[in-house]
C-alpha positions, 0 to 999 in steps of 0.5 A: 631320327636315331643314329647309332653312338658317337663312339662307333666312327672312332671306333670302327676308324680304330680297326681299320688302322690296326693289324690284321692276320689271315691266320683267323676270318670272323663271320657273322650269321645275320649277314648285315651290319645292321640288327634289331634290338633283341636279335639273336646272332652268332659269330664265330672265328674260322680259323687255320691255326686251332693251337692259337687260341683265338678269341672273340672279343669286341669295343663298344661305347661302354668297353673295351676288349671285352671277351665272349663268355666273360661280360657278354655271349655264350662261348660254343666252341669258337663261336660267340651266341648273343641271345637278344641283343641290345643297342649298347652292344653296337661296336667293333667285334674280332677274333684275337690269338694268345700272342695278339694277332687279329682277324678281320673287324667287323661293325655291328650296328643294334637299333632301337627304333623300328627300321634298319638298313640291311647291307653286307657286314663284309667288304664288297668286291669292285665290280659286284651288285650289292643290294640295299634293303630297309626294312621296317620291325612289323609287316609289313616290310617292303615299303617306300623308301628313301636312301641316303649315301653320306647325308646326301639322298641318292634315290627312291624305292617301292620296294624298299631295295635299292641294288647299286650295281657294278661298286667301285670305290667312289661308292664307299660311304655312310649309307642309310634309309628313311621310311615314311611314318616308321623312321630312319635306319642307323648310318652303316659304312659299306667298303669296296676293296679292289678286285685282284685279277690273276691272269689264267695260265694258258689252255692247251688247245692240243686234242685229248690224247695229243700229249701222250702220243707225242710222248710215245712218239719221242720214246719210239723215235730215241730207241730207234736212233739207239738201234741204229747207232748200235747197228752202225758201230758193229757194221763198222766193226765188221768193215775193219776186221776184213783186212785184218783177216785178208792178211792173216790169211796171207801171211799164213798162206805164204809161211806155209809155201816157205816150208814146203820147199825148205 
């Protein structure tokens, strides 16, 4: 039976504690944490900040902070190839600015032996599916196997796969797979990180048009009230003058009998 070096749980223990920044996400091609010896993968640094200049770099069981294109890999750009890849390079992989920010880590596990277990390389969300898969180097691969969470068996598949639903964070651990007469995968460390749920902003249950017709309907109504207000300050106006002028008229009536007589 093979189990991957010591070294990773310490490792991989290691990238957990240490900090970690949004400004770069690492991806991994094969989409499982577990590869054959003389796989071909390739890793690459998403980054939102190119004038950073991130790198890929990686510990294993033989160095540390080791970089892309210098000891190890083919640096394209910010992708990392490593062509036939070996069970020493089993370890802990990120993509590292100049000023020493970090991406998310990422466990490799590289086996020798002729089965692996494939399971997500990336946390899992609570509540999803995550599909187990063991899998063997020859044909064929979809064979009877037996899965093991923390040492301890937890069930038996025809098929080879085994799909947990609905995660939650009681079903984070070491998990592993063993099949008959080919062996026994290495150990993986599957991580569930909770569900962050937003409440969605209220649906307007208004039909289609309603909101520009109400907004018409205002605009119509304040001019109205505008008209009217005006209409309503000259009727006033008006009302006013009328005895103004009575009595001009009168006055001017009686100056006019006064010097008649005179």
């Amino acid at each position: 039976m093979m189990e991957g070096p010591s070294v990773l749980p310490l490792l991989f223990l290691i990238s957990l504690l240490t900090h970690t920044t949004k400004q770069a996400h690492l991806s991994v091609s094969s989409k499982t944490s577990q590869l054959f010896a003389d796989a071909f993968v390739t890793l690459s640094c998403e980054e939102d900040d190119s004038s950073a200049g991130w790198t890929l770099r990686r510990n294993t069981s033989t160095e540390t902070r080791a970089e892309c294109g210098n000891g190890f890999g083919k640096l394209t750009g910010s992708s990392c190839d490593i062509s036939y890849i070996d069970p020493l390079e089993s370890g802990v992989y990120w993509c590292e600015s100049r000023e020493g920010a970090i991406s998310n880590m990422v466990n490799l596990t590289v086996s020798g032996g002729s089965v692996i277990l494939q399971c997500p390389v990336l946390p899992v969300m609570e509540g999803d599916d995550v599909t187990l898969l063991c899998q063997t180097k020859t044909t064929p691969s979809n064979l009877t196997a037996a899965f093991y969470k923390d040492g301890i068996f937890i069930g038996k598949a025809a098929t080879g796969h085994m799909t947990i639903q609905h995660v939650s964070r009681s079903d984070e651990g070491l998990y592993k797979c063993d099949i008959s007469g080919h062996g026994e995968s290495p150990s993986s460390w599957i991580t569930v990180t909770e569900r962050h749920t937003t409440t969605p902003p209220p649906t307007s249950t208004s039909p289609p048009g309603f909101n520009l017709i109400l907004v018409l309907l205002v605009i119509i109504g304040s001019v109205t009230a505008v008209i009217l207000l005006v209409l309503l300050v000259l009727l006033l106006r008006c009302v006013c003058r009328k005895p103004e002028v009575r009595i001009r008229l009168q006055t001017y009536r009686q100056f006019k009998i006064t010097n008649i007589f005179v």
